[in-house]
C-alpha atoms as an extended CHARMM CRD file, in Angstrom:
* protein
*
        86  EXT
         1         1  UNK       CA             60.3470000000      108.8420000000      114.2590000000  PROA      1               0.0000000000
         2         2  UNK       CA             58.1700000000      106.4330000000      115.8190000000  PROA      2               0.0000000000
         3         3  UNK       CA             58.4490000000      102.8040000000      116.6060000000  PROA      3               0.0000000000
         4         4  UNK       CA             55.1930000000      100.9890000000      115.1030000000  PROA      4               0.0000000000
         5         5  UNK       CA             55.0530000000       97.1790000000      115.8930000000  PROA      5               0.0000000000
         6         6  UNK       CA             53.1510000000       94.9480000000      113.5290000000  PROA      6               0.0000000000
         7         7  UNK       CA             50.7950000000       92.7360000000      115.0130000000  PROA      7               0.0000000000
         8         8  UNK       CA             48.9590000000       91.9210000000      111.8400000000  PROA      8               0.0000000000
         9         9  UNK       CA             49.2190000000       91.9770000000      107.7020000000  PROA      9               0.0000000000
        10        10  UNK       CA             47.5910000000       92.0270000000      104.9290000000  PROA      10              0.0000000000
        11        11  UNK       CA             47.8920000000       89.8660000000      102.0600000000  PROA      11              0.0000000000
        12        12  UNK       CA             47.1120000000       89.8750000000       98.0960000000  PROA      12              0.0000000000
        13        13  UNK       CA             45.5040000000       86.3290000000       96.8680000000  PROA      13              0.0000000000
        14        14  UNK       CA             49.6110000000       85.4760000000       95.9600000000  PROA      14              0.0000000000
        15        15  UNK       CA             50.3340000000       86.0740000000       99.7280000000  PROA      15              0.0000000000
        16        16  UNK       CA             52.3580000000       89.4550000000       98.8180000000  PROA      16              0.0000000000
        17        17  UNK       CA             52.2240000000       91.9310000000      102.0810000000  PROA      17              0.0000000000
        18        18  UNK       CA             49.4110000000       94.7570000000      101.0450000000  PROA      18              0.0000000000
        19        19  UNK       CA             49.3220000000       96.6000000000      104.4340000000  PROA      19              0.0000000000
        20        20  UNK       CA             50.8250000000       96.4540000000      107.8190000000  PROA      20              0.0000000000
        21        21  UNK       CA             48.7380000000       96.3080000000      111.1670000000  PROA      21              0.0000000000
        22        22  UNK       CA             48.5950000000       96.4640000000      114.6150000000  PROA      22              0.0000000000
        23        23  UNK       CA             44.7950000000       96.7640000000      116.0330000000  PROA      23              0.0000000000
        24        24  UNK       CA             43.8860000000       99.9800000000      117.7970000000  PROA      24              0.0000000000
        25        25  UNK       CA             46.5580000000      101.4420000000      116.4470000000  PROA      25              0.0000000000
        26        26  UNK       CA             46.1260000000      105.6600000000      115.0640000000  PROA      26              0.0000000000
        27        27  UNK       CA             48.1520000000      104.8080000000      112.0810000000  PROA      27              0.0000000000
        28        28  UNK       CA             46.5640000000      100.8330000000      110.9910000000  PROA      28              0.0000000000
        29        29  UNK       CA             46.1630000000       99.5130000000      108.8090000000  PROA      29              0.0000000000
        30        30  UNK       CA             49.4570000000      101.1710000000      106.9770000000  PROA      30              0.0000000000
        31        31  UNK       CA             49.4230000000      100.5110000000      102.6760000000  PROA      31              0.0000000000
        32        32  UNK       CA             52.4430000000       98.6620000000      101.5210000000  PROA      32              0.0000000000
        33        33  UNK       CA             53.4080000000      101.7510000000       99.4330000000  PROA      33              0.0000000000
        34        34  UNK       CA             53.2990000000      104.2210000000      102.9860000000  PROA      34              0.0000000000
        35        35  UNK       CA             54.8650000000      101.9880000000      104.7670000000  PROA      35              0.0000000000
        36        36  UNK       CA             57.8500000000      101.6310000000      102.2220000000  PROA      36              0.0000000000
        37        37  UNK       CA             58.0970000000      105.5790000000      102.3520000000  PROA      37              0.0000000000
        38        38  UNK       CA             58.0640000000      105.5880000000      106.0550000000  PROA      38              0.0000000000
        39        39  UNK       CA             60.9110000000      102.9780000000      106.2700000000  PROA      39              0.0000000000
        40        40  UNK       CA             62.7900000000      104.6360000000      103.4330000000  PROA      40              0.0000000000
        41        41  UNK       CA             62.4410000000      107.8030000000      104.3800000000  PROA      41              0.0000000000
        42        42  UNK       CA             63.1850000000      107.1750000000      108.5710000000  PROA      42              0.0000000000
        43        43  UNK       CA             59.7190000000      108.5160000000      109.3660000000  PROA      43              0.0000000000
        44        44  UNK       CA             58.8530000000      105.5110000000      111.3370000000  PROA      44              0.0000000000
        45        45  UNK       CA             59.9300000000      102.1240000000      111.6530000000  PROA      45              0.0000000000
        46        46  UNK       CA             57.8630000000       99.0480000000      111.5600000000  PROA      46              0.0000000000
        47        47  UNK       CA             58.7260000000       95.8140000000      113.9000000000  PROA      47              0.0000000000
        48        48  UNK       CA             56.9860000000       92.4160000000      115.0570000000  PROA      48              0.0000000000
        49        49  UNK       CA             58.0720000000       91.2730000000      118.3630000000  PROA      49              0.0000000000
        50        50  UNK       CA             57.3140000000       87.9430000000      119.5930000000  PROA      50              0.0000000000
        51        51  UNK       CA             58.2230000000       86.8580000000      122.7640000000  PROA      51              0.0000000000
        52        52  UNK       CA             60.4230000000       89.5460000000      124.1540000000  PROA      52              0.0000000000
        53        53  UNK       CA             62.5010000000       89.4730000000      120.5640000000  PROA      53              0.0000000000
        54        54  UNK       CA             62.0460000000       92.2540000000      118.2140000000  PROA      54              0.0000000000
        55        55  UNK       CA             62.8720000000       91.9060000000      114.5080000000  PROA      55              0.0000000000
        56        56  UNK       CA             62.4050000000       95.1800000000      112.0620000000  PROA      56              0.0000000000
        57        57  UNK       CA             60.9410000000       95.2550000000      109.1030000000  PROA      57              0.0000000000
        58        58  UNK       CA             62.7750000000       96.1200000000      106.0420000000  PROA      58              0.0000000000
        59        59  UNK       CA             62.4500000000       97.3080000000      102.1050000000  PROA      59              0.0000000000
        60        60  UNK       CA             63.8700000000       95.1070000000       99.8340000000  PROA      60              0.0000000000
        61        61  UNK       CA             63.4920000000       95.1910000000       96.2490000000  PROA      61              0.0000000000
        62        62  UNK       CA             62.9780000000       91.9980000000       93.9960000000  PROA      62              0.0000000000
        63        63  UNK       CA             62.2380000000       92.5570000000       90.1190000000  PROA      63              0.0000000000
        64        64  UNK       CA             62.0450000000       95.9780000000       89.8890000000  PROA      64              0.0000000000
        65        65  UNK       CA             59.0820000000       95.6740000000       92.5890000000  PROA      65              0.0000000000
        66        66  UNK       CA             59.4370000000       96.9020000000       96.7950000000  PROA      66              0.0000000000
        67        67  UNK       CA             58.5790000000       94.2450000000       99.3000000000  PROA      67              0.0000000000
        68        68  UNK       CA             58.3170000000       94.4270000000      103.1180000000  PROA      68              0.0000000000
        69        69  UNK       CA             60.0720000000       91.8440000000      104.8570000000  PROA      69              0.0000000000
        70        70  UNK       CA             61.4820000000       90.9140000000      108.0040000000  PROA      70              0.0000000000
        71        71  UNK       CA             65.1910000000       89.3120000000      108.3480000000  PROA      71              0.0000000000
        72        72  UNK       CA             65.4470000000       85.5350000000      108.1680000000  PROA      72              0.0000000000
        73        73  UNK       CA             66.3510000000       83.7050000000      111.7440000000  PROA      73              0.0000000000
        74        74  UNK       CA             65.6790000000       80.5150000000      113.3710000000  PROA      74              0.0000000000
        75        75  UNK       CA             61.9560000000       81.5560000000      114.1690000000  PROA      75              0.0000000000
        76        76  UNK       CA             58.9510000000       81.8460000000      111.5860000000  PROA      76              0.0000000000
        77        77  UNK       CA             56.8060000000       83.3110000000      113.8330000000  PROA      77              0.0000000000
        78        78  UNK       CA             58.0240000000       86.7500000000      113.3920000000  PROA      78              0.0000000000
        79        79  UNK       CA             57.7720000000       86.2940000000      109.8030000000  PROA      79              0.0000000000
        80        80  UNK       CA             55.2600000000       89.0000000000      108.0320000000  PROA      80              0.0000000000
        81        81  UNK       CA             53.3400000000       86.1110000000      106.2610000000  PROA      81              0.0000000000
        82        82  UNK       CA             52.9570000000       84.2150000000      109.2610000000  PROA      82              0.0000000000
        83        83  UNK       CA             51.0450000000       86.4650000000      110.8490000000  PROA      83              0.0000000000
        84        84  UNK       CA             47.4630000000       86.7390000000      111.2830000000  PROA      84              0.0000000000
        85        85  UNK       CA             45.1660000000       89.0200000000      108.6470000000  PROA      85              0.0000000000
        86        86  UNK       CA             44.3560000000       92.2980000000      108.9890000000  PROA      86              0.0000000000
């Protein structure tokens, strides 16, 4: 399993997370849908880390739908839809 930190997303026009990034990168952009496997499956993990803090990024499922999304805590800068586009 490899460690994969996000730099970078992309977005649908309703701001949903489409693909993960990290420029330079073998493996970005990552689909939504590959990433999800990788994360359920513990083939890699995904992470943004700002400022010496790393915070993973998760599957959670809203409405019958997956979502990626990182854990809420006092900083919105490691927040997936904070980040720049991919």
């Amino acid at each position: 399993m490899a460690d994969r930190r996000v730099t970078a997303t992309g977005k649908d026009t309703d701001g949903d997370i489409t693909k993960l990034c990290n420029g330079g990168e073998s493996w970005s952009p990552r689909a939504k849908a590959d990433a999800v496997r990788d994360i359920e499956t513990k083939a890699h993990s995904y992470y943004v880390d700002r400022a010496g803090h790393r915070t993973d990024v998760h599957v959670v499922e809203r409405g019958g739908k997956k979502h990626l999304r990182t854990d809420a805590d006092s900083s919105s800068r490691n927040n997936l839809d904070n980040l720049p586009d991919c």
